[in-house]
Structures are given as C-alpha cells and as structure tokens.
C-alpha positions, 0 to 999 in steps of 0.5 A: 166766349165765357159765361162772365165776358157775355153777361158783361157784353149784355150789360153794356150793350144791351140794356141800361143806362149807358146804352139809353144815353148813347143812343138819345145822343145820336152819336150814330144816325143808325142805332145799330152802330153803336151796339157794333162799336167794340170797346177800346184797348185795354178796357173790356166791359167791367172796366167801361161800365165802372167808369160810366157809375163814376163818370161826373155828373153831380151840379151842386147838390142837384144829381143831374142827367149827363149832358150830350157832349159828356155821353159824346167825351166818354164814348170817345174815351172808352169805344172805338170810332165805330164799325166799318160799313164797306160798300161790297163790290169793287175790284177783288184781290183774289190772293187774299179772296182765296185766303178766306174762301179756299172754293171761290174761283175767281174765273166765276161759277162753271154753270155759268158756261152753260149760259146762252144768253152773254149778258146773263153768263156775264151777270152770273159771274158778276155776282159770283165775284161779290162772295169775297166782299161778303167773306168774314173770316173765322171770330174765335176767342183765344184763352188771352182774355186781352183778345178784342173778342172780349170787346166786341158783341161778335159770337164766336165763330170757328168757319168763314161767314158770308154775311148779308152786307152793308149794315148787316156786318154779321152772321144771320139766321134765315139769310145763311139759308139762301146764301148757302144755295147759292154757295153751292151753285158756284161750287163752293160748298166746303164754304157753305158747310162752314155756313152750316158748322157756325149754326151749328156752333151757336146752337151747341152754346145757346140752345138755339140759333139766335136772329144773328152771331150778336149778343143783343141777339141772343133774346129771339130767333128767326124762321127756323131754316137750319135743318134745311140749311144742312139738308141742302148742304149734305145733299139730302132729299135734293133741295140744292141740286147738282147731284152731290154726294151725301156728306155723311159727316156733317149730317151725323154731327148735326143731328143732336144739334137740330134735336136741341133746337127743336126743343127750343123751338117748341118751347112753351112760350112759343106753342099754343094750343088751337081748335080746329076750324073743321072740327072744334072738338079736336085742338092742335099745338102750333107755334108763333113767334116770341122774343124773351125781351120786354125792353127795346132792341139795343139795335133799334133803341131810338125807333122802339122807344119812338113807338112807345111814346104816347104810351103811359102805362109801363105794361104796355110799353113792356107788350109793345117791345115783345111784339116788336122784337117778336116781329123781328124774330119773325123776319118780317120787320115790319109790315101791316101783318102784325098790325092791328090795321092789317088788310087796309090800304090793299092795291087791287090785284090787276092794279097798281099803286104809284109812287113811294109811302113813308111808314108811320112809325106810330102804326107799329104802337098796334102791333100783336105778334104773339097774339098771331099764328103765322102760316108760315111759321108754322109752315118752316116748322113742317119743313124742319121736322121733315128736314131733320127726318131726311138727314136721320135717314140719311144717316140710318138714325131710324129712331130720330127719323121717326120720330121727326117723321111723327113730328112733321105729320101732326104739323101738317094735319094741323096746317089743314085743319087750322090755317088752310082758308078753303075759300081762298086757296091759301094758308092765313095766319090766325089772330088770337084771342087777347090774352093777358101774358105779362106774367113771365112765370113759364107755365103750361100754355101748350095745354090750355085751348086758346080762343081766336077771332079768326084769319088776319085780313089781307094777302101776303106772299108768306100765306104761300111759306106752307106749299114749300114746306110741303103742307100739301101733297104734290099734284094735290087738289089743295096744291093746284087751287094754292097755284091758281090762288097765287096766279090770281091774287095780285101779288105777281108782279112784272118785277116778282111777287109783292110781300103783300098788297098793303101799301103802307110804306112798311118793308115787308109790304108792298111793292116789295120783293124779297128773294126768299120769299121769291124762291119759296113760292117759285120752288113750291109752286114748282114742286107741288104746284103740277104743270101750271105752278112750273110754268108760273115758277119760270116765269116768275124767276126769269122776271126776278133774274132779268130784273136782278141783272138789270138793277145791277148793270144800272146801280152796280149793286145787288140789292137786300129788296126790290121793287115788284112793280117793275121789271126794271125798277131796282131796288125797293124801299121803306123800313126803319132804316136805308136800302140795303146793298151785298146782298147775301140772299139776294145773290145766292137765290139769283146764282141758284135761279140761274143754275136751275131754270137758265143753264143748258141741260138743266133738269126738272123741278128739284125734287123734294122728299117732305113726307108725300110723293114727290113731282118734277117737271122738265124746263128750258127757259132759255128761249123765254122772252125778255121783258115783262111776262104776266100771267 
C-alpha cells in the first residue's frame, strides 16, 4: 500500500466528519463494521471524501447538520453492504482448505492418535477442523491502483493469515502468538511461519507491529510477543515443543526486523524512569503502555465518545481517548486495572461470586493507563529481549545476542527492584505520579525520575506474566513463593484462572478466563514453579481442556473467553461488545495443552532457556480425573 492510498484510508476511516456522522447514525450495531466496510467500485478514498465536502446540506441560508437518512443515502452510494461476519465452523471443503492452508490435514493432528481418552482424540480434531474457517488468504496490492486493496483499511499481506473469528476478521498481534502454537501442534508450521512473515512484513512498513493488520490500527500496539512468535516457530530454545529442527532462515531474516521493533518498543513515550522500591538512590527504565492517539478508536467510536460525555473540558477528553486506546494497546480492553477504582468489588478467594454484572461504561471515564507500569508488560518486554538473544544465538549473531542478553538482565533486575511486592509473592503493577503529558513535544521523559503512589490494589492474573518471561530463576525461592502465591490467591477456578477478583461486568475481569493468560501462567508455573507449579500447571490445564471440550459438545463453538466459575460453564461475558466465537488463541492453547500434558509419550515441561538454569518436569496426565480438580 503507498504512502497516498494510507494517508486516504486514514482520513476517511479514521477521524473526521464523515467518520463521526456514520457512526451517530448507527448504520451498524457494532462500530467496527463500518471502518471494515470497503469502498465501492470505482471510487477509492479521495473520490469519497470530495463528495462528502459537496454532499447537500445547506436549508436556506442556514448550514445544517446532514440528516441521519442523508449520511444513511451516501453510505449506500459510495460503501459496500458491509463486511461479512461468518460464524466459523460447519462443513469444510478440504480442496479449497487445502488451497489456502497446503499443511492442514483434513484427517486432523497425529498426536491426536495418542489420545486415550476418545472423547478428547475427538475434541482435538474437532478443532484442528476449525483452521480452515479461520484461513484468509494472502492480501496484496498489485501496481493497478483500480484493486480493491485501495478500498479497504486491510494492510497488505503477503502469507495466509488465521485470524481470531467473528468480528475479529483480521490479522492480530498478541492472538498470532498462541494461534501459531497451536498451528504447530497440528503440524502446520509452514502456516505458522507464514504467521511470523506478515508480522514481520508490517514491522518492515510501519516500524512496529500495530494492534491488527488495519490501518485504524497503525496509532498503537499490543503485548510485544513476536520475538517469541518466531522464537516458537524456528524451534529456538524449546517454546513449542516437538523437537523440530532450527529454521535458520526465517531467524536470520527476523532478526533486524525484531531490532527495529525494539526501538520502537522502547520509544521515549513508552519508557519511564522509576526508583527502586529496595533502594531509592538507584532508578531504573521500564516501560508502559501508550497509543499515539488523542481521539476516539474509529473502531469503537460510539462507545468512546459515550465515555467522555459528562466531560466539558477538551484536555480531558484528549486524556481519556489515550487512556482508553492505551488500554487497548494493552490487550486488556477493559478491567478494573486501568481504573481509578481498581481493587473494589473483589470475590474473596475460597468464594464465589454469582450471576452476570454489566459494566458501567462510565467507569472507564477514570481510567489512567499511561499513569501505570503494568508487570506484565514489562514482563513481555523481559521475554522479547530474551527471545531475540536466542535466535541471534541460534543464528551465531554474537554481537546481537549480547546485546539482547544486556537488554534482558537489566529488565529483569528492574522487575525485582521495582514491581516484585515481597509480601504477597507476586509482581504489581505501579501507579505513577500525575503528570501533566499533554504536551506532545517528544522530549527526554526516559531521563527525568517519575514519582509513584505505589502498587495498584487488587489481584489480576497478568501480575503472574513475569514468572513466564522468566523474571525469576527456575526453582528459585521467589519462583516457589510466585507458586504458592497464585495456589492461594482465589483467581484458581473449577473452570481456570479468573483475570482477576473484581467483579465489575468488565471483560478482562472476573469470572473471566482467557487462554493466553491461562497458558502463560500454567508454562510459568510449570518452567519455574518446581514440583509443585507442574502439578498446579496440569491440573490447571486439564480443567481448561475438559472444560473447552465440553463448552464445545454443548455450544458447537470454540469461544475468545470463558467463564472460570465452572468446569462446565462455557463462555464468558461482559466487554464493550458480544461474545465472540473461532477462536484463534482459544484453539490453538487447547491443541497445544493437549499435545503436551494429554498425549502419550508426552515429555517434561518444555524447557526454556531466558537467561537462568533451566527446569523440567515429567507428566502423565491422563489418568488425572474428570471433573473439578481444586487445589
């Protein structure tokens, strides 16, 4: 896509007038189909925003505002019906799966043939089947400027992509993580290295991987997991499994690509400079969340501005729309952690809280995301540095791997002395001093000291993110209390681990269950966590398999999350928009769990190398019981 069609597709899609009058019309219940709506032959972005400058809307003398049926007349002149939302799953024509997705085998996953248990050998290749549905092929832009890519906000991209489902009909950056896990479980890794070469692809045209292959995404990120992508998908350090050989290849070539996403991953809008909590004379550079917009998410349009309606003052709607986009940077979009009332509301662990809450979408008019030094981000930002050091490694690139090596000490020294709380075993994210950032001048934030008013209150399973990344040695005494710490701390549900105690009716908290968050903290606890962080890992993943299986006999569908009170609950709920179905992270953490602690001959822990010793364990989960298994 050139630099003229992305500047038009931003200016229409993105921000504006025309954008603004579609989505007070409500054309579409959700806001995001309209920005997915592409624009109709033969007309490309100029053509539409020229028309919408002469469109009629003069009465008289009077300039008026156009009508709802007006902004309905245009739309239908110049923009598509509206984007498809397939329900995945059904019957699959394997010529046409095999067409896009060459690797998938219709017959399902071979581990799947070590399964004991029929119903789960069943349930493997049930979602093994769903890959196809999922499948986009290739998006690239011929020199013809008349091709529809021109149309749509679609990036380009030059491999098959799996996308999560439903309304999430693209490319995104944190899901390909746990997606490609599971492409490799069924065997399909040329499909996930074709995950990793798209990344790649829109690192080298943007400088950075954006929150999804859109261009209203290209203003913020997501959890920085593409050095562990390619890591998994080369077959470096062990974090897939399967014993494959090293793709030399693909590391080599990804390597100046993560070094560019480094840089803009330590960006001076994103590093703060923070003192130690053990000792105040020292300061260390650790980083946050932070979306380069001040206006609402073209996206969500209609909920951001609902947020911001009690509020007069043109600053403090600019303030809100950062926070709320940085939040959605953050993945976590939303729950009580950004929120000024966050740590209210918490289910005491050993109880349980009933029924369904609907989140005020007012509460998010006290968020402060970039006030926050999330633990987990800056865990992910451990494991990446960590990451790209392997593969240099792998590749015989001393001087990058030491220089990534460098980069993952000082994070992890920094994780020790500022986030990990002593007391209750755990990393926490820190909440910074008010700081007046309206100002969007870049200046040297990285070197002024920022003040803070200490740990956020609450629980949330993302305070676990560093144990994964390896934050603490394996076996360690920190590692063992991290164990005993997530046993105790009443986010271990029948059904997973809750996103946190707050019952708010926000998404990303509780009862909610997540499969990354899930997977994270299982392999942590598994890598690091000693004897008892296998056992808590396998039973927690067996809860999450059973209860994945039986969501799935019961609805016919994979879900994006489920409900953590129950083995047997299903999906969960909440957030800004409806349940979502697929799912791409979902399926690929259940094939991966079911590789790993339920195949025959499976081995230990998946052994990972991040900079300290490293430990294993040895399992045979399949004689573990049905049911609810509470620790």
């Amino acid at each position: 896509m050139n630099e003229a069609s992305l500047v038009g597709l931003t200016d229409l899609y993105c921000t504006g007038e025309l954008l603004a009058a579609v989505q007070r019309a409500g054309i579409w219940s959700d806001s995001k189909d309209f920005v997915d709506t592409p624009i109709k032959p033969p007309h490309v972005s100029g053509d539409v925003l020229l028309a919408w400058r002469r469109y009629p809307r003069d009465e008289g003398n009077d300039i008026r505002e156009r009508t709802d049926d007006e902004v309905r007349a245009f739309v239908a002149r110049y923009f598509e019906a509206g984007p498809a939302r397939p329900v995945e799953g059904g019957e699959v024509d394997v010529d046409d799966a095999r067409a896009t997705l060459p690797d998938w085998d219709p017959d399902g996953p071979a581990f799947a043939n070590d399964l004991a248990d029929p119903k789960l050998r069943d349930f493997a290749r049930r979602v093994h089947a769903l890959w196809p549905s999922l499948a986009r092929p290739p998006w690239t832009d011929p020199p013809a400027t008349d091709h529809p890519g021109w149309r749509s906000t679609l990036l380009p991209l030059p491999r098959a992509a799996i996308v999560p489902g439903e309304r999430f009909r693209e490319t995104y950056y944190w899901d390909s993580y746990w997606t490609a896990l599971g492409l490799l479980a069924s065997g399909m890794r040329s499909t996930a290295a074709g995950l990793c070469e798209n990344m790649l692809s829109l690192v080298d045209a943007h400088g950075f991987m954006p929150n999804g292959a859109r261009v209203y995404y290209l203003n913020r990120s997501q959890p920085p997991v593409l050095a562990s992508t390619v890591a998994a998908v080369c077959g470096v350090g062990g974090t897939a499994g399967g014993g494959m050989e090293l793709d030399a290849a693909l590391a080599a070539r990804s390597l100046p690509t993560l070094a560019r996403e480094w840089e803009h991953l330590t960006g001076p809008r994103r590093t703060v400079r923070v003192r130690s909590r053990r000792d105040p004379t020292a300061t260390h550079a650790m980083y946050r969340y932070w979306a380069y917009t001040d206006e609402p998410r073209p996206e969500s349009w209609r909920e951001d501005v609902e947020v911001c309606a009690n509020c007069e003052s043109i600053d403090g709607k600019r303030r809100i729309y950062r926070d709320v986009a940085s939040a959605a940077e953050s993945g976590h979009d939303f729950g009580s952690r950004w929120l000024a009332t966050a740590g209210e509301n918490e289910v005491a662990p050993g109880e349980t809280s009933a029924g369904e809450r609907r989140a005020d979408p007012a509460s998010l008019a006290s968020i402060r995301t970039t006030r926050i030094v999330p633990a987990d981000l800056n865990g992910f930002m451990l494991r990446y540095a960590a990451d790209v050091a392997a593969i240099a490694r792998a590749v015989n690139d001393d001087a990058t791997a030491a220089r990534f090596e460098s980069e993952a000490n000082r994070i992890r020294v920094a994780l020790r002395e500022v986030l990990w709380d002593e007391e209750t075993g755990r990393w926490r994210d820190l909440l910074l001093s008010d700081w007046d950032e309206d100002d969007w001048e870049e200046v040297p934030l990285v070197h002024a000291t920022r003040a803070d008013d200490g740990f956020i209150p609450g629980t949330r399973a993302s305070d676990w993110i560093p144990l994964w990344c390896g934050a603490v040695a394996a076996g360690s005494r920190e590692a063992i209390r991290a164990v005993d710490a997530l046993r105790t701390s009443g986010l271990v549900l029948p059904g997973g681990i809750a996103t946190s105690l707050a019952h708010t009716g926000h998404q990303w908290d509780y009862p909610n269950a997540w499969a990354p968050l899930v997977h994270a903290l299982c392999e942590g606890c598994d890598a690091f966590g000693g004897d008892a962080g296998g056992q808590l890992a396998r039973e927690v993943a067996t809860r999450w398999v059973r209860g994945n299986a039986t969501a799935l006999e019961r609805t016919g569908y994979m879900h994006e999350k489920y409900d953590a009170r129950n083995a047997q609950a299903g999906a969960g709920g909440g957030g800004e928009y409806s349940p979502q179905r697929g799912f791409g992270w979902s399926n690929g953490v259940a094939l991966h769990f079911l590789r790993r602690y339920f195949a025959s001959g499976a081995g230990g822990s998946e052994r990972r190398e991040v900079g300290h010793s490293e430990v294993g364990h040895s399992e045979s989960t399949h004689s573990l019981p049905d049911g609810v298994m509470r620790p």
